[in-house]
C-alpha positions in Angstrom: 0.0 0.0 0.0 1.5 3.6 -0.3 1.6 5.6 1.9 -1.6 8.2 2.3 -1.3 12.1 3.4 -5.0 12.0 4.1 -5.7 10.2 7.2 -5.8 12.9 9.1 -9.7 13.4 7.3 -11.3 10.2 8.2 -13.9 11.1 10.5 -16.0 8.9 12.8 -19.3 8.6 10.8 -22.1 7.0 10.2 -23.3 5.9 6.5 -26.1 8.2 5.1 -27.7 5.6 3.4 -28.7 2.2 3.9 -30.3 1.2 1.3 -28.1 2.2 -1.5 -26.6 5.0 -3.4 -27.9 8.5 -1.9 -27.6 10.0 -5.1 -28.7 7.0 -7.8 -31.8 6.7 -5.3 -32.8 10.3 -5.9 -32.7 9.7 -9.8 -33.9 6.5 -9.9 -30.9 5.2 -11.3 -28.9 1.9 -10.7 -25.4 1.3 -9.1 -22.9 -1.5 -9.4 -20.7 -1.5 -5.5 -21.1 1.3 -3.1 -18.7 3.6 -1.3 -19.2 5.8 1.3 -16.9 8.7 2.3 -14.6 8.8 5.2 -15.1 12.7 5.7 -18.9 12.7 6.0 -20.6 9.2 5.2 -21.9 9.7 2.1 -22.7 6.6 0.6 -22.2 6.6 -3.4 -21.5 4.3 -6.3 -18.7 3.1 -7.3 -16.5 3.7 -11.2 -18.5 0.8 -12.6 -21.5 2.4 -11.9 -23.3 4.3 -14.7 -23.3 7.9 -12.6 -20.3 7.7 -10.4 -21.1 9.3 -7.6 -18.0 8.6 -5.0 -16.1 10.1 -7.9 -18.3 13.0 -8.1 -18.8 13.8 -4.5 -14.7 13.6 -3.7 -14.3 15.9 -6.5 -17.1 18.5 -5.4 -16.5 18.1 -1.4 -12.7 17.8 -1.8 -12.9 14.4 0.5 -10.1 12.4 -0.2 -11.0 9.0 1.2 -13.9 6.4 0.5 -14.0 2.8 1.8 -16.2 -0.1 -0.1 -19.3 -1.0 2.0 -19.5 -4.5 0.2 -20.1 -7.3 2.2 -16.6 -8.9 2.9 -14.9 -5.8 1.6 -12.8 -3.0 4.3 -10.4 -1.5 2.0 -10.1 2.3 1.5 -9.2 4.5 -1.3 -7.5 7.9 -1.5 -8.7 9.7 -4.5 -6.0 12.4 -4.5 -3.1 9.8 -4.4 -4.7 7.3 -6.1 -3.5 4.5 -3.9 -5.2 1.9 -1.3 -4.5 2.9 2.0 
């Protein structure tokens, strides 16, 4: 894993959502794996997923760091230094 300047942003929080992607369930859309944000708890879909939205809401909120929230899954992602951490 590399190493991660971000860290220091993971909050304690709770997911937004538990029954999907906040944003794909306000369009009606569909999502592929879900995310949710380290920073606030925004839970969005993943790059597979048709809109995005983890992508999106890093790049609009300027939070770094998203873990999966797949069953079985507890790795994180930092979107500024592209890397696992």
């Amino acid at each position: 894993m590399t190493t991660c300047g971000h860290l220091d942003q993971v909050q304690d929080v709770t997911a937004d959502s538990a029954e999907g992607c906040t944003d794909c369930l306000a369009i009606g859309s569909r999502w592929v794996h879900l995310r949710m944000c380290l920073s606030c708890g925004h839970v969005a879909c993943c790059d597979s997923s048709p809109n995005r939205h983890a992508t999106a809401h890093s790049g609009a909120s300027g939070h770094p760091l998203i873990r999966s929230v797949e069953p079985g899954e507890s790795w994180r992602w930092c979107y500024v230094d592209q890397a696992l951490v």
